[in-house]
N, C-alpha and C positions, 0 to 999 in steps of 0.2 A: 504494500500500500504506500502512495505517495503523498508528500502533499499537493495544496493546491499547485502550488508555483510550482516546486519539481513537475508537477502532471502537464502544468503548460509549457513547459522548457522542454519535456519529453514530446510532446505532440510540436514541436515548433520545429524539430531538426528536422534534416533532410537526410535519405536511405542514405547519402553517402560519409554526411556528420554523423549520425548513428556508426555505423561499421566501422568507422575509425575510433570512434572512441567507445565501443565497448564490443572487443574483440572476444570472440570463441576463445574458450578452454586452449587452445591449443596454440593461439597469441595471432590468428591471424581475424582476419573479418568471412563476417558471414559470408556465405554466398548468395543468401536469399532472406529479408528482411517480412515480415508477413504478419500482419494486423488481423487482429479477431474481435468481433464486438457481442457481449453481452448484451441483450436487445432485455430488457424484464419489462412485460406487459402491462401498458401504461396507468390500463383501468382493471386489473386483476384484483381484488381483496383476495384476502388469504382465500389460499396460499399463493404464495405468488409464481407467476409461469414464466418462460425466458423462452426465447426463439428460437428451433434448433431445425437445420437442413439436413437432409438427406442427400449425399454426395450422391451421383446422378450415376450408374451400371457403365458406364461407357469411360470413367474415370481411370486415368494410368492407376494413380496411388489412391488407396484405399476407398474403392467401390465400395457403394452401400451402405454408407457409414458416415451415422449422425456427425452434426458438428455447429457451432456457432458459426453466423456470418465473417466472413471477411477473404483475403490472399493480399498479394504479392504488393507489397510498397514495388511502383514503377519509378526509373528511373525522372521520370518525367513529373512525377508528382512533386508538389508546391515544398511541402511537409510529411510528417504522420499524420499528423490531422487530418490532411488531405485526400489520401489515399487511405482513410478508414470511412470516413464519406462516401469516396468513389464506392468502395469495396461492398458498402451496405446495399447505396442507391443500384448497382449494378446488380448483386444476388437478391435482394429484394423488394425493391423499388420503395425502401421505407427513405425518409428523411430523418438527419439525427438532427437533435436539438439541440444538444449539449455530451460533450464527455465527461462523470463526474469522478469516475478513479480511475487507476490503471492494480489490476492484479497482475498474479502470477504468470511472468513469462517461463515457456518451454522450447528446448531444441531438439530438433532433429536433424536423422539426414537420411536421403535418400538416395538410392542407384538406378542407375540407366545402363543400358548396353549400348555403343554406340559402334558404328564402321566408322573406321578412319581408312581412307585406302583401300588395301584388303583385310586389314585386322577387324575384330570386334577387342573393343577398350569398354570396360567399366567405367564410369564416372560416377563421381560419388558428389554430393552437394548439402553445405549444411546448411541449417535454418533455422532462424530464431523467430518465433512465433510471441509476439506482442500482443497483450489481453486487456482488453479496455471494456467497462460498463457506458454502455451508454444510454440515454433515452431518447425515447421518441414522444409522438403528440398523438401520430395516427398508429393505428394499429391492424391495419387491413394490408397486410403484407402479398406480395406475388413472386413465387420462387420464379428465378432464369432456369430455363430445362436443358440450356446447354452445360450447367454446372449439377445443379439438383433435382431430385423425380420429386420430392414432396419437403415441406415446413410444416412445425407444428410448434403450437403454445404448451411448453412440459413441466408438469410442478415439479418437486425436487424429488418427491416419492417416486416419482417415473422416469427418473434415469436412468437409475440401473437395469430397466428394463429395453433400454436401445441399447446396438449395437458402435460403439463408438470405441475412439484410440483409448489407451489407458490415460496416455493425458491429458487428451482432451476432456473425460470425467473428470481429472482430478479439475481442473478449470472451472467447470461448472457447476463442481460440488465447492469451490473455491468461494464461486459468484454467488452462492444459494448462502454460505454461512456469511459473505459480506452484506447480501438484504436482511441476513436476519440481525446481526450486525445493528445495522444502522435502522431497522425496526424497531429494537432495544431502545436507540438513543433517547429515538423520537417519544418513547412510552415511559422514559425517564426524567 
C-alpha cells in the first residue's frame, strides 16, 4: 500500500522511468511492464463484487482463465496512469474515475519458441505486473472478445471457485481484504 503522493509519483512515470528505476531480481529491467485494475462495483452493498475477465480460448498464455482488467504499458503511453485507462476502456469499455491505491505487484515470465534462420530459440521475457484499485461511476461493463469470452461481478466467497493464476488470487484476495480494510475505517 502506498501513499497518496507515492500513488501519484507511481502512476506519473513513464514504462521506461519505471524499468530503470526498479529493476528485476536479477538487476536488469523488465521486459514487459503490465497494469491490472481492481474495478469493485460501484453500487454493490455487501458484499462487495470486483470485475473479473475471462481470458478469451484463442489466448497464447493462459486460456481460460479469470483475471482482472488490464496488459501491457505501451511504449507510446503518456504514463501509468495512462495506459491503465487505455487498458480498462479497451477490455471493457468502463471509464475510471479515479485511482485510489496501488496493491501488490507480481512477476513473471514467460517462453516462446521462436525461428531465427533455421534454428528454433526459446525466448524467455519477464514481467512485472502492477495492481491498482480503481473506481468507476458506470457499471454496465462490455468485454472485447478478441481478449475475453465473458466478465462477471464476483464476491470474494466466489473466487476460489474460478479458475485463475495463483497470483492473480493472491491479488484479488489482496483487493477483497483492502475493501474490507477501508470498510473498517469508515464504521470507525
Amino acid at each position: 500500500m502506498t501513499s497518496k503522493s507515492d500513488l501519484q509519483a507511481l502512476l506519473a512515470l513513464t514504462k521506461s522511468q519505471y524499468r530503470i528505476n526498479h529493476p528485476s531480481p536479477s538487476g536488469h529491467p523488465y521486459d514487459k511492464i503490465i497494469v491490472g485494475a481492481v474495478i469493485f462495483h460501484p453500487a454493490s452493498s455487501p458484499p462487495a463484487k470486483t470485475l473479473l475477465l475471462k481470458r478469451a480460448a484463442n489466448e497464447e498464455f493462459y486460456p481460460n482463465v479469470f483475471e482482472i482488467p488490464g496488459g501491457h504499458v505501451e511504449d507510446t503511453d503518456a504514463d501509468i496512469y495512462q495506459a491503465l485507462v487505455r487498458e480498462i476502456q479497451e477490455e471493457t469499455a468502463l471509464s475510471v474515475d479515479s485511482v485510489i491505491a496501488s496493491i501488490e505487484p507480481f512477476a513473471y515470465s514467460t517462453e516462446k519458441t521462436v525461428t531465427r534462420g533455421e534454428e528454433k530459440v526459446v525466448v524467455q521475457k519477464s514481467s512485472l505486473q502492477l495492481n491498482f484499485i480503481c473506481e468507476i461511476t458506470e457499471a454496465t461493463f462490455r468485454v472485447n472478445p478478441e481478449e475475453h469470452s465473458e466478465g462477471m461481478w464476483v464476491a470474494k466467497d466466489e473466487v476460489g471457485k474460478l479458475q485463475m493464476t495463483e497470483e492473480m488470487r493472491l491479488v484479488v484476495e489482496g483487493a477483497f481484504r483492502w475493501k474490507e480494510s477501508q470498510a473498517a475505517l469508515i464504521r470507525e
